[in-house]
Structure formats: C-alpha cells, structure tokens
C-alpha positions as CSV (number, residue, x, y, z in Angstrom):
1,X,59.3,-8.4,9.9
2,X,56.6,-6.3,12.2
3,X,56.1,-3.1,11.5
4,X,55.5,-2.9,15.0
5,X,59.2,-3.6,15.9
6,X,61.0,-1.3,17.9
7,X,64.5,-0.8,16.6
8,X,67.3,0.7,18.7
9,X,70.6,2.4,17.6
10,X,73.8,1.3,18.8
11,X,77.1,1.6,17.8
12,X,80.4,-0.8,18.3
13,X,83.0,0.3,21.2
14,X,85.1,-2.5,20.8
15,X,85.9,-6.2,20.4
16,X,85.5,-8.4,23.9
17,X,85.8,-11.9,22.2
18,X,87.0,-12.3,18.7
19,X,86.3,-16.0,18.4
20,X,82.5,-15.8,19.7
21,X,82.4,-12.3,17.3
22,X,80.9,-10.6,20.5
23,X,81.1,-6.8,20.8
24,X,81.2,-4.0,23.4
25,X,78.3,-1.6,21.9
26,X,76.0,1.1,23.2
27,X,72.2,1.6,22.8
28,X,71.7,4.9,22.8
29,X,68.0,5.7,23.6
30,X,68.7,2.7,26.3
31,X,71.8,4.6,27.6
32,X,73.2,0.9,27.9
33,X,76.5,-0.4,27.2
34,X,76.0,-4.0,26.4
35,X,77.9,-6.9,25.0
36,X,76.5,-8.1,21.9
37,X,77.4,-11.6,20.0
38,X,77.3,-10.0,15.7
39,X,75.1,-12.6,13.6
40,X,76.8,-11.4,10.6
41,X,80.3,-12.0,11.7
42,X,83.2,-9.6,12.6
43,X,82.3,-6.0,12.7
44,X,84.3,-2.7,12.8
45,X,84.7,0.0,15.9
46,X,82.5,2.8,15.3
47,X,79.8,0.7,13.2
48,X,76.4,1.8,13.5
49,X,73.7,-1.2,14.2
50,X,70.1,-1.4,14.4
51,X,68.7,-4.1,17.1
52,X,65.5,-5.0,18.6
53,X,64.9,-7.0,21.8
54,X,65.1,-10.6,21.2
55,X,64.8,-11.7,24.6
56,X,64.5,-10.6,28.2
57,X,64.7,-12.6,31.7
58,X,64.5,-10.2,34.6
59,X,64.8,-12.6,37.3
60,X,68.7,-14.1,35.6
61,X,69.5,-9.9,34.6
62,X,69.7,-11.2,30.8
63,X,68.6,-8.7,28.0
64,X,69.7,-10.1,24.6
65,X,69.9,-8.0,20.9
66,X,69.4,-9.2,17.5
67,X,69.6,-7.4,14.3
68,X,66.2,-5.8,13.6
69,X,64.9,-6.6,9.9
70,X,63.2,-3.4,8.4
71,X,67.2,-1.8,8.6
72,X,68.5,-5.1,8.1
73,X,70.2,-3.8,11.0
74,X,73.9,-2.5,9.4
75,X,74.1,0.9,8.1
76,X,77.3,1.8,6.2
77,X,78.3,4.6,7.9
78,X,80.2,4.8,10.8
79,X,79.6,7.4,13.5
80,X,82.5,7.8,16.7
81,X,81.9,6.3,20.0
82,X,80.7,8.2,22.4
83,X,82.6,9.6,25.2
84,X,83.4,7.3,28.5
C-alpha cells in the first residue's frame, strides 16, 4: 500500500464475460468506459469500486485496473449507472 496511490471511482454497467468475471465499468474522473476482469470474483450492476493503474502500454492502447488497497477497493453501497 502507497499512500501515494491514486485511486479512481468506478462503478459496474454490466457483465461482458461471465466466465473470465470481466465487467463493463466507468471511471468517472477518467470519463472512461472500460472493461475490467474483478479479482474478487463476480460482482453486481451498480457496484461501486475503487482502482488504481496497474499498467499502461501506449504504443498496444492497453490501460489495465486493479483494486486499489487503502479502500480495499469494494464499497458496499451501490450507486446507479450513469446515463448512456
């Protein structure tokens, strides 16, 4: 844990692959709707995450998430999906 670590809220939209547990969600600061693979397993529509970077690669257009640890990344409640 850093207590430099930059933490983004998100929220899950929807299911895209139930056996890889990988989610539609949206980063809000970010204004990004990105897929997301869960590292704790199957999560609910509407559930409000906290993530940090894990990795970037400009040059193959790959940003990847991961839980970030001060939050533990899962807060219980759930907050609607934005509007498309």
């Amino acid at each position: 844990e850093s207590i430099d670590e930059v933490m983004f809220e998100s929220v899950v939209l929807g299911c895209v692959n139930q056996e890889r547990c990988q989610y539609a969600i949206y980063v809000y600061a970010l204004g990004l709707e990105h897929r997301y693979v869960s590292e704790t397993g199957k999560l609910e529509e509407g559930k409000k995450l906290w993530l940090k970077v894990s990795s970037v690669n400009p040059k193959m257009g790959l940003l990847t998430f991961s839980l970030a640890s001060k939050s533990g990344g899962i807060h219980a409640q759930p907050t609607s999906a934005p509007a498309a």
